[in-house]
Phi, psi and omega in degrees: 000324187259359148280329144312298175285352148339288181308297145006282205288324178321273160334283197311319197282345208267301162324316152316295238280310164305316171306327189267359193259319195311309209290339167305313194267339120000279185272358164298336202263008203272302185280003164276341185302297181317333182245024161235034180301149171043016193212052133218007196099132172279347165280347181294298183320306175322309196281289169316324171284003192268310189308294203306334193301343189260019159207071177319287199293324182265350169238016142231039138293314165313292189309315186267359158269054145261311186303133214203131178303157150242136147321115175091041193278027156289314181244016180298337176270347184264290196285347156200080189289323138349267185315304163324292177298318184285342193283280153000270196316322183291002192261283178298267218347310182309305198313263225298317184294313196267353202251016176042182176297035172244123179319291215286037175216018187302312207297344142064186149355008167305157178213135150285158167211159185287163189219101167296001132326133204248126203278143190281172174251018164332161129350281197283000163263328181303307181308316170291333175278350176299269161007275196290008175255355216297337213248331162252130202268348176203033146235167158286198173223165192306325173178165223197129150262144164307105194266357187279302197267359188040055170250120159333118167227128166259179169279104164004148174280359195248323178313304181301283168349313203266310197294344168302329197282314172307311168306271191324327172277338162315300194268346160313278223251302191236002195268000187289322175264002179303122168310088210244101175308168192264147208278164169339159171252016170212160197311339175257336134330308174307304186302280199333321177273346173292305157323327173242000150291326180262001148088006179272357188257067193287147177284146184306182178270126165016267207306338161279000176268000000 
């Protein structure tokens, strides 16, 4: 008998201790998916965001404890063009996980913020204040491509700051109850919306789709 309960006791503990493990090993893979955004290639990047959309609320709880300002974002594609690329993927995925099957809602849970930088008259500062203005007339957007040239524009550093802070109170406050629509329903429709969550793609007008 006290060898049965041993055994018993065994099993229960062993059932817990797994029960308690799972949701750990879960969300490790939701974050390495997340902290390998961009630093492998976008068809890659596609596949991980297709996995995390299937645990909407928790993997853009991840993504957005991923979000972090960068320095110098004047010079962020020369001088840490790495990073840059994981921030930017990590951006769209939020786009794309909060923006349901619909072109015209990719931008899903996007937010702009106002900026006191004061933009230079360089060439390549006009372009950039073009860009991060392109969609709004009086905030940026966390970052904004060129899409013919694939060129990189970030967002002021007190912009990148504030709007990180608007994700975060955001996922505070509305995302336990945020509505996260079902992803495209085909493989080319997926690319597509994948592509304009990261702003190199705009969609045709309604009536061509």
């Amino acid at each position: 008998m006290m060898l049965r309960k041993i055994i018993l006791a065994t099993v229960l503990t062993g059932l817990a201790s797994a029960t308690l493990c799972a949701p750990s090993h879960a969300q490790a893979g939701i974050e390495d998916r997340v902290r390998r955004l961009g630093l492998h290639g976008h068809g890659d990047d596609l596949v991980d965001v297709q996995e995390l959309a299937k645990t909407p609320y928790e993997s853009v709880g991840a993504l957005i404890r991923e979000l972090h300002p960068i320095a110098r974002p004047e010079r962020a594609e020369i001088d840490d063009a790495r990073e840059t690329e994981h921030l930017i993927s990590t951006i769209a995925a939020l786009r794309f996980i909060t923006g349901g099957g619909n072109f015209y809602t990719v931008s899903g849970q996007d937010f702009c913020a106002k900026t006191t930088w004061k933009f230079g008259d360089s060439e390549e500062e006009k372009d950039r204040r073009y860009w991060l203005y392109f969609n709004r007339a009086n905030c940026v957007s966390f970052f904004a491509i060129w899409p013919s040239r694939y060129r990189v524009y970030l967002a002021p550093l007190d912009a990148q700051r504030e709007l990180i802070i608007k994700w975060r109170q955001w996922y505070d406050t509305e995302a336990k109850a945020y509505r996260f629509a079902p992803p495209p329903d085909s493989p080319e429709k997926t690319l597509l919306f994948w592509q304009c969550a990261r702003g190199v793609y705009s969609p045709p007008p309604r009536n061509l789709l």
